[in-house]
ZADRENZA-933666 format. One record per atom (N, C-alpha, C, O): x, y, z; residue in one letter. Coordinates in steps of 0.02 Angstrom, whole numbers, plus 50000, padded with zeros to 5 digits. Example, Ala and Ser with C-alpha at 12.3 -4.5 7.8 and 13.67 -1.06 7.14 Angstrom:
<pts>
506604971650390A506154977550390A506604983550390A507124983450423A506424988850354S506844994750357S506455000250394S506705005750402S
</pts>
This chain:
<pts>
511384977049265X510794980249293X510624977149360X510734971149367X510364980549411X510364978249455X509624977449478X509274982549468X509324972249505X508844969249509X508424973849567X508834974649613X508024975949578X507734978749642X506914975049651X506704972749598X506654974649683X505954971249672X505514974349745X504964972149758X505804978949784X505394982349829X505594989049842X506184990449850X505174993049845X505554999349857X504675003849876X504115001649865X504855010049905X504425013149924X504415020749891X504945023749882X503605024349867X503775029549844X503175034249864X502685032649897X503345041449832X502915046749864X502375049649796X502605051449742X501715049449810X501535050649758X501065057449761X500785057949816X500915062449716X500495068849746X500235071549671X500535073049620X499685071449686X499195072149627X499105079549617X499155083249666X498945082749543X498905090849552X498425094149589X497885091449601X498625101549616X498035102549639X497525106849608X497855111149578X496985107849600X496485110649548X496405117849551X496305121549600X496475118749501X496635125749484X495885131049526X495305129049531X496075135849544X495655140449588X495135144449528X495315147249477X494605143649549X493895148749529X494125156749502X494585159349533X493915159349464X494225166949456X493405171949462X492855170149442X493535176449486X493025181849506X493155186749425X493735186849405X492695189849388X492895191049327X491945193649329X491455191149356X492055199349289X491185203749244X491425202849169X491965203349140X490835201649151X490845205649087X490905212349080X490675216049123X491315215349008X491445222649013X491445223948966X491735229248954X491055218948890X490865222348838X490565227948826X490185230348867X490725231648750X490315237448745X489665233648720X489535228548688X489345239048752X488465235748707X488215232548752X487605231648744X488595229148825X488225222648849X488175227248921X488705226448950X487785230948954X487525234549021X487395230549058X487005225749050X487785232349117X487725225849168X487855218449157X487505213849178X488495218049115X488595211549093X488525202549151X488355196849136X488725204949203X488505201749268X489305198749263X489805200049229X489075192549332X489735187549324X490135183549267X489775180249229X490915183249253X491045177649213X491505176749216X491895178049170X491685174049276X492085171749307X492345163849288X491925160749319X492785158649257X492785152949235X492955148449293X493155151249344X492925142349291X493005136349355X493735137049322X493965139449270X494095132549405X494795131349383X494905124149346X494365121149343X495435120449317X495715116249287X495715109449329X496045110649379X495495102749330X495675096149359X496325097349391X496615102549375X496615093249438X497315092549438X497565086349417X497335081249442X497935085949381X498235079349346X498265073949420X498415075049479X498055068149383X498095062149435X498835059849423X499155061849374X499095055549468X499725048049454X499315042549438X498825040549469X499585040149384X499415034449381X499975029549332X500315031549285X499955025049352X500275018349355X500195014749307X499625012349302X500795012549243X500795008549168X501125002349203X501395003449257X501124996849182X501374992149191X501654992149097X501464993049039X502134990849133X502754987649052X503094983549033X503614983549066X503074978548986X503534971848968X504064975248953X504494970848946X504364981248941X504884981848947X505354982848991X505954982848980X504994983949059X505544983549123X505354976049159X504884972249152X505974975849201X505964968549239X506374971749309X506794968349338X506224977349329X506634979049413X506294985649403X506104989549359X506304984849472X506104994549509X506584999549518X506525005049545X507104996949490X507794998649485X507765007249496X508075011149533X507215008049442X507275015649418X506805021349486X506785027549482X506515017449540X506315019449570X506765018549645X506495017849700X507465018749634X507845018049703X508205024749699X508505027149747X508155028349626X508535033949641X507975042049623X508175047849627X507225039549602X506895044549611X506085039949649X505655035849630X506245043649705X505585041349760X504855048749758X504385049049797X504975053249706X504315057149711X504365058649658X504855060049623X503515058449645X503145059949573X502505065549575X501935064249596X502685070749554X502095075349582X501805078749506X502165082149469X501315077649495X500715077749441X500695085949436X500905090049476X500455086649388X500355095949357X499945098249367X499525095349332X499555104149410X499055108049450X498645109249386X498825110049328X498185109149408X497745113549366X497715119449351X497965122949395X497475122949296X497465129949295X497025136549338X496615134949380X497105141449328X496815143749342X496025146949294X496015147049233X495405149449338X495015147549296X495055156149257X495345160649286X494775156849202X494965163349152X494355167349159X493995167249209X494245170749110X493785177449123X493165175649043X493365172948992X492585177349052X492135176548993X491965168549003X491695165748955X492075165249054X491915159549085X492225153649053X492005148149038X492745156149046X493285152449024X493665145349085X494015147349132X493545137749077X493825135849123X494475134849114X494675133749057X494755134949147X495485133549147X495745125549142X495455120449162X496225125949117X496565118649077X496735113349132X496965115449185X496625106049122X496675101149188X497615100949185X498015101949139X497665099849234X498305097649239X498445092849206X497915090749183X498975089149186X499215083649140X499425078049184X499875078949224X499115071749179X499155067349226X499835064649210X500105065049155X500155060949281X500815059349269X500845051249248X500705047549295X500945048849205X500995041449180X501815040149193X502305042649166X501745033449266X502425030749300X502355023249259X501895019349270X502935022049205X502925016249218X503255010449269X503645011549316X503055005649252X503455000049317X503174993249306X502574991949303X503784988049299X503414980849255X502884977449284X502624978049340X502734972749226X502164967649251X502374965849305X502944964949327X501814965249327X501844959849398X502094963349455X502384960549501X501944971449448X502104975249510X501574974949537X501094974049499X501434975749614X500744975349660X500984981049694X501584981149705X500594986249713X500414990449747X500124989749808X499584986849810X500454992449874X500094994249934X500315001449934X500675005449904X499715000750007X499915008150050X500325007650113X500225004450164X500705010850100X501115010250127X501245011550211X501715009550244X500625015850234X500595015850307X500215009650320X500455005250356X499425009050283X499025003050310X499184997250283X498964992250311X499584996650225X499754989750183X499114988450148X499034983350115X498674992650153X497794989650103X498274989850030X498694993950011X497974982749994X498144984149926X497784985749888X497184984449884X498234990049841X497734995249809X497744992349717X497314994649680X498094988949698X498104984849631X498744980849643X499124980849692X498764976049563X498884971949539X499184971649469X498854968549428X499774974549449X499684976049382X500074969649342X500674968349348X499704966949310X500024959749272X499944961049204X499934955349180X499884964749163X499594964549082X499904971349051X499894976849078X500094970149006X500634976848974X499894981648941X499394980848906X500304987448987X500054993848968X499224994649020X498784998949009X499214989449073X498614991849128X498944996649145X499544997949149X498315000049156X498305006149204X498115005849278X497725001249289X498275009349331X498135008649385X498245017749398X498745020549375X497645022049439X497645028849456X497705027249516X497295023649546X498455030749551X498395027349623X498325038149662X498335039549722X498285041349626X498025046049673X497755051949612X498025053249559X497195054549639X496715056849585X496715064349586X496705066349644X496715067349558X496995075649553X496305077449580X495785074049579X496475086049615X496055088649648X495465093849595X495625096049540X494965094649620X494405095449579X494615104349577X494875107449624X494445107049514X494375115449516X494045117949575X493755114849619X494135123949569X493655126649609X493105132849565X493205134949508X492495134849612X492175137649541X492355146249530X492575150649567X492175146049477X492355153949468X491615156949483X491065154249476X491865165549514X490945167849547X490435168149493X489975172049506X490385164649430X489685163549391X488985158949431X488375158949426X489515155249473X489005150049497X488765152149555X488305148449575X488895157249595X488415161449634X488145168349624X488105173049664X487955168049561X487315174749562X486765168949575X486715162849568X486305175749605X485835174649630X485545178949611X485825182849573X484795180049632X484405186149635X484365191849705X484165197549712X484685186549754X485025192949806X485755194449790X486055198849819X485985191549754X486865194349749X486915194949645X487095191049600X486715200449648X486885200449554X487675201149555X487905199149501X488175203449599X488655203249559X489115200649619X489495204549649X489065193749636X489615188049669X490215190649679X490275193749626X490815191949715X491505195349711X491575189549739X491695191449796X491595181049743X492075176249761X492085171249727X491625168949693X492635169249736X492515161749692X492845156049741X493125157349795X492775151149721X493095143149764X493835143849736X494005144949678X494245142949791X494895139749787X494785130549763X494355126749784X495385128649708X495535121749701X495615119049751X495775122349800X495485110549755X495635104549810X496285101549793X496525100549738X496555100049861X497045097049836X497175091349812X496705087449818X497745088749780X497685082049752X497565078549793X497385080649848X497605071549779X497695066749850X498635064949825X498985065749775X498735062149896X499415062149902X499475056949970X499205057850025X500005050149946X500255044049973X500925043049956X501245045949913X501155037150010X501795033049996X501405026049984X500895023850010X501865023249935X501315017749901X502265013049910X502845014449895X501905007249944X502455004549938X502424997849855X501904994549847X502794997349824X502964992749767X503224985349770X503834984249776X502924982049768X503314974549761X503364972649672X502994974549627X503724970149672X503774966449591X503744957849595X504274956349621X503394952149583X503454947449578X503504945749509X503104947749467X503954942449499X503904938349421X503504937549400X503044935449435X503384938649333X502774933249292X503264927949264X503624929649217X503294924349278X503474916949256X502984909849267X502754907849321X502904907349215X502534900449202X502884894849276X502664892149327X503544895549238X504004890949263X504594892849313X505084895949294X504494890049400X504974893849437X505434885449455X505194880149475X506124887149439X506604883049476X506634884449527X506674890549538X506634879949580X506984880449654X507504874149678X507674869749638X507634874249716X508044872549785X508574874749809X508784879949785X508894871949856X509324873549882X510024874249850X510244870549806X510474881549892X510894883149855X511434879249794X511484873149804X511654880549760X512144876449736X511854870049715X512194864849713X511174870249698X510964862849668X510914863049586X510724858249551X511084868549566X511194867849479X510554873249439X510344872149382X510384877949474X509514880249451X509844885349383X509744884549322X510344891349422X510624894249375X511064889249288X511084891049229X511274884449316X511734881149249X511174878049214X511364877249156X510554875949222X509894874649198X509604878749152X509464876849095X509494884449173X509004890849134X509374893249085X509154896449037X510284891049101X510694894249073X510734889948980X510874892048924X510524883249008X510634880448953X510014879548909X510064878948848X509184879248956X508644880548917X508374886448884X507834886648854X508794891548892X508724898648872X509314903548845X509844901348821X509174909648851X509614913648803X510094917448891X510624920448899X509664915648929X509764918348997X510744916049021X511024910549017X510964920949037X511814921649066X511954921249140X512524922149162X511354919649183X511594922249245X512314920449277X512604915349261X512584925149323X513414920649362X513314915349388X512884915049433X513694909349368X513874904549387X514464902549410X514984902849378X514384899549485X515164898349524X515134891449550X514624888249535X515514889149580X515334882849618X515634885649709X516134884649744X515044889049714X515024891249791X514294893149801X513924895949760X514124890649873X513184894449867X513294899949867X513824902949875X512564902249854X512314909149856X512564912149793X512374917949785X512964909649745X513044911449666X512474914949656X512584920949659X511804913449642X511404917249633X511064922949681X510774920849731X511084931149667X510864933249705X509974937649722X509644939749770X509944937049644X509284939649632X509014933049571X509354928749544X508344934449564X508224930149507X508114931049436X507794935649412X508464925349396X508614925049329X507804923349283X507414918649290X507774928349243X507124925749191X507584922549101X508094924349071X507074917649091X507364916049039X506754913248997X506344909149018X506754915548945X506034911448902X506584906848856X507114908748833X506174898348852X506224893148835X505814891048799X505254889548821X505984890248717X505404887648664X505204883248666X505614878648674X504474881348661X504214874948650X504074873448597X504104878048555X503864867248574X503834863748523X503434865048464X503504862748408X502844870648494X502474872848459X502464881048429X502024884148400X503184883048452X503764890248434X503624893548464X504124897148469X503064896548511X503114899448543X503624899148619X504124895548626X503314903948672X503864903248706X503754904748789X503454909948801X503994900348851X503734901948889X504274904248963X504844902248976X503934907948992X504564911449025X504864907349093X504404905949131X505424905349114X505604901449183X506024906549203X506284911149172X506044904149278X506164908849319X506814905849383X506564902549428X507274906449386X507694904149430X507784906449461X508244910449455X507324906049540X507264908649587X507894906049667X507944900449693X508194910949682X508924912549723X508754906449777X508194905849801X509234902549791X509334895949835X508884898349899X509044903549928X508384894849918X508244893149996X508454888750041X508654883450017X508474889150097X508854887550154X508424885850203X507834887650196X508624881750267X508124879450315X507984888350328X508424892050305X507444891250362X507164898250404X507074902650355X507004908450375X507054901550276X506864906750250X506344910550227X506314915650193X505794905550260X505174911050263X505124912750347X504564912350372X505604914250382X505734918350423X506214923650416X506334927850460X506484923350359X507004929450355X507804924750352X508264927850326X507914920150367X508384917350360X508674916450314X508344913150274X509444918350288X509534919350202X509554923250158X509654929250166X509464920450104X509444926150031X508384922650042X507944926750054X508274916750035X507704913150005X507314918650020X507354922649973X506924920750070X506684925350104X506194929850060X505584929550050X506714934750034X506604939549991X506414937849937X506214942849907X506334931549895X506364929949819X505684923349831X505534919249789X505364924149903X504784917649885X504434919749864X504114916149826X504184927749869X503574930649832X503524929049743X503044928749704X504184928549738X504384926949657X504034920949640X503744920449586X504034915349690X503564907649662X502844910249665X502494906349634X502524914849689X501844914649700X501614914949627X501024913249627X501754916049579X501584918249521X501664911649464X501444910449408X502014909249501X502234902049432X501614897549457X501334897449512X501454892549383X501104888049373X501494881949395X501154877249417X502144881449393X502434874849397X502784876649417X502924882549404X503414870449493X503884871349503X504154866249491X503884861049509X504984866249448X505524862549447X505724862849519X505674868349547X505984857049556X506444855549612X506794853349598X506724848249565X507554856449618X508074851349577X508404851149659X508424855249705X508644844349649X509174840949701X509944839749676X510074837449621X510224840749704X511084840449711X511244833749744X511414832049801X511074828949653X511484820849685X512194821049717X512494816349743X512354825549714X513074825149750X512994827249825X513524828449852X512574827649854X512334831949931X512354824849950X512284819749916X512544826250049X512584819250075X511844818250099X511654813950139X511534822050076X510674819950118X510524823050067X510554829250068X510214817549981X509704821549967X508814821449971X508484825949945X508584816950000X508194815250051X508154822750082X508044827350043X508244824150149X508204830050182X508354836250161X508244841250195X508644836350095X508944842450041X508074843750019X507914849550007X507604839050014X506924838549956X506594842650033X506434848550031X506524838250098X506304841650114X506124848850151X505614852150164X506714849350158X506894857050160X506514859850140X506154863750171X506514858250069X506344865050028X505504862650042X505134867250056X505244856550038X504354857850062X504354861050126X503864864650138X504734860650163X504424863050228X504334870150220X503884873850239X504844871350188X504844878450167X504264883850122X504194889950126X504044880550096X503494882550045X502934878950091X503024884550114X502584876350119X502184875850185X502314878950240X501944877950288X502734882550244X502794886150295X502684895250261X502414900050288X502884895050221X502644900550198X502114901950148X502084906450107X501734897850159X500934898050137X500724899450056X501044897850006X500134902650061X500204906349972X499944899249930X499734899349872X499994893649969X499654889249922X500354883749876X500384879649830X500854887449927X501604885949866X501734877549875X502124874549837X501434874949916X501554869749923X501144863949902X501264857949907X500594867149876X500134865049820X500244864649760X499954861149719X500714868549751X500754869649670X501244864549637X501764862249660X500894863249564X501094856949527X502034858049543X502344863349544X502234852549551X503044851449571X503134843849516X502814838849499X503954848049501X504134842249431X504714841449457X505044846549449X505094835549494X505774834149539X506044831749508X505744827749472X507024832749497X507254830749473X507954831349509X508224835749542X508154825249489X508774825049524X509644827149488X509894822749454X509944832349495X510354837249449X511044833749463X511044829349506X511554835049435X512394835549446X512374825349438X512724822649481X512044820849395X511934814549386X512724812449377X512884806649392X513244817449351X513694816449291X514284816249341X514794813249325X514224820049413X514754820949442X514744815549509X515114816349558X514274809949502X514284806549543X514224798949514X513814797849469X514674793049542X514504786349521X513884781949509X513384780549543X514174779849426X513394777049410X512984772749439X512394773049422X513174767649488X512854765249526X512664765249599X512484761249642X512864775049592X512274776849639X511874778949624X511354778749657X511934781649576X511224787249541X510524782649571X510134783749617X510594776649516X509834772549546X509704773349625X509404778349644X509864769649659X509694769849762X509494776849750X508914778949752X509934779749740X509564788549765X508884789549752X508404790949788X508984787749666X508154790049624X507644787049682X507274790249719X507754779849680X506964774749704X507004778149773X506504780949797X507654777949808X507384780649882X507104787449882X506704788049929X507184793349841X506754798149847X506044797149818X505544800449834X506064792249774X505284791849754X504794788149787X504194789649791X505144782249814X504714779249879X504794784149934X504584781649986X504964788749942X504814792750029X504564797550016X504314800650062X504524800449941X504384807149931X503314807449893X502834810949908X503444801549841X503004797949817X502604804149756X502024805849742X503394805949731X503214809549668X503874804449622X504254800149644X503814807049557X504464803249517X504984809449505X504884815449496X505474805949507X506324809049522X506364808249455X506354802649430X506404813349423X507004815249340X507594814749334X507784820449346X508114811049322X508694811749321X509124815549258X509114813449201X509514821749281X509814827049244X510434828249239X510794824449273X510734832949203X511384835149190X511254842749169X511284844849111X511174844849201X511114852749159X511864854749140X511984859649104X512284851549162X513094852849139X513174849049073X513504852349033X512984843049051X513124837949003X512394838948947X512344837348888X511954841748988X511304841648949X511004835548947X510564835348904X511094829848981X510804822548994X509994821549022X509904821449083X509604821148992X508904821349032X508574824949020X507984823149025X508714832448994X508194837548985X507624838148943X507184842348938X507814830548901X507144833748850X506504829748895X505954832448890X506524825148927X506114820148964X505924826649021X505394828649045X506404828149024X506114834249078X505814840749061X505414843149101X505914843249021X505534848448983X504754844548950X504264848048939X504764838748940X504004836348897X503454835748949X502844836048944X504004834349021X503374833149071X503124840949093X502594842549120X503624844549075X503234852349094X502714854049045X502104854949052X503214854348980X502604856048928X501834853248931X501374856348906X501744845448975X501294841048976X500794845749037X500304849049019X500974845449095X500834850749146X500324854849132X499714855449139X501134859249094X500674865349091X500004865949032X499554870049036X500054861848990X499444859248962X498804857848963X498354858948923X498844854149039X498394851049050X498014856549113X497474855749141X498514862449122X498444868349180X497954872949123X497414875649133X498294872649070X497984876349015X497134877148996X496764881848982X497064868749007X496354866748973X496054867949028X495564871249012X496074866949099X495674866849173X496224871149227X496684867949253X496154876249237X496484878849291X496234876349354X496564878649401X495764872449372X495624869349426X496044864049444X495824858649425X496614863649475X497314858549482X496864852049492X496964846849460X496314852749542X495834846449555X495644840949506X495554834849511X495604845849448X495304840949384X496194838849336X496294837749276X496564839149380X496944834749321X496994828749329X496844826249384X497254824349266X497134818949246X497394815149311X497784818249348X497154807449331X497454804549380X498004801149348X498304797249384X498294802149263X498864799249253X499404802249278X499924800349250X499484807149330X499764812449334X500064810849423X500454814849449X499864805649455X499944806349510X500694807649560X500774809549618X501274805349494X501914806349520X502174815849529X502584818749565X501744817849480X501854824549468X501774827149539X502274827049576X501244829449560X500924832749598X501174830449670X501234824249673X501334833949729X501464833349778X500774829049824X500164829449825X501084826649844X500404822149883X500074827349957X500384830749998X499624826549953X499254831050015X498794826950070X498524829950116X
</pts>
């Protein structure tokens, strides 16, 4: 399946069914007057969010959705039937703009919100509603309005708790692969990953929480530089980020900061957000370097370095307890301000 997470579409609401000009013409009833019926609503678009999709996939090969007119209005003042509104779905965590001004128009994060992004056009009346006492017998009625009608452009960001990052080829995919049910391709070349991998990972208490292995960033990629680019909107949504470093890189020092500059440079707060570092590939490099590496990233960086194997599985449970711990403590106070000061290696220093 192929991943899509932006795409643009056309949306056109029904238009309302037209007023009908109509007498009464019972026997018995003399001079029955007007009865003419209003026309029908026109069906609106509106917008499901669904845990069962994870891409806009389905919206790269149909870009227009046009809602069912209203009826027309009947005779004996009969109104005519609304159009049938069109229900699009499209997963959590899709956001809506407009697509000429970019105003955003929702947010859909919760299975089965609704969002009406264009509202069907109103009937029009049938000639009952102009007699008068200068006009006993009305010969017009109102034509329907039209729907409203936009290009709404779509983003999809993940809902994930938990987003892996760094730079290419530092181990994010062989990670998720082993804390989850998640398969993504794995090569030993960058850019292996090309879109991002979701994977829910049980915790201790059986339930289950979703991580997110978001596609390698690179120095310029919140300028467009790269794959990173396209996939930062994906961290805006996580509570926690894993950083993993590639002990085997000849600078992993400047590998760490890369990736902050990067998430400070592209704003959103990403560089605020709780960060859990760890240092990956422990297994493919000599044991007495591992240590120098750890202390020198933790004295310059002045968070604590995890040491891992997502290939051997060495480290992960120490590293998974400090998330579970995290997100815990994110749980009880969403105010990041009030967490505990036992916590100070966690959190990026500001």
């Amino acid at each position: 399946m192929r991943f899509i997470d932006q795409t643009e579409i056309y949306v056109k609401a029904g238009k309302g069914g037209d007023g009908m000009v109509a007498f009464r013409r019972e026997k018995y009833v003399p001079a029955g007057g007007p009865a003419g019926g209003n026309g029908g609503r026109g069906g609106s678009v509106v917008l499901q969010a669904s845990s069962h999709l994870q891409t806009l996939l389905d919206f790269h090969y149909n870009h227009q959705f046009i809602a069912e007119d209203g009826k027309r209005g009947g005779p004996k003042n009969l109104t005519g039937a609304s159009g049938q509104d069109l229900r699009i779905e499209v997963p959590c965590g899709t956001v809506i703009y407009h697509a000429e001004t970019l105003e955003l128009l929702g947010d859909l994060t919760r299975d089965q919100q609704l969002l009406t992004v264009a509202c069907g056009g109103k009937g029009g009346l049938g000639n009952k509603h102009f007699l008068s006492n200068r006009n006993r017998a009305p010969e017009h009625a109102l034509p329907g309005l039209p729907g409203e009608e936009y290009r709404l452009r779509l983003e999809l960001k993940l809902l994930a708790e938990v987003g892996i990052i760094g730079l290419p080829n530092a181990g994010k995919s062989t990670l998720i692969s082993v804390l989850s049910a998640a398969r993504p391709k794995i090569a030993d070349y960058p850019f292996t990953t090309l879109v991002p991998n979701l994977g829910v990972v049980p915790r201790p208490t059986g339930d289950g929480t979703v991580f997110a292995d978001i596609p390698g960033l690179i120095a310029g990629a919140h300028e467009g530089i790269g794959l990173g680019h396209d996939f930062l909107r994906h961290i805006e949504r996580t509570r926690v980020l894993v950083h993993l470093i590639d002990a085997t890189a000849s600078d992993p020092w400047q590998d760490y900061q890369t990736i902050q500059q990067e998430l400070a440079a592209y704003g959103q707060g990403l560089d605020q957000r709780p960060q859990i570092v760890a240092l990956n590939k422990i297994d493919a490099i000599e044991p007495a370097l591992i240590h120098p590496i750890q202390m020198e990233l933790q004295q310059r960086s002045g968070v604590a370095i995890y040491l891992i194997s997502a290939v051997t599985q060495q480290g992960l449970d120490p590293l998974l307890q400090q998330i579970w711990d995290v997100l815990a403590h994110l749980a009880a106070d969403d105010d990041m301000s009030t967490l505990p000061d036992s916590l100070p290696l966690i959190l990026r220093e500001t």
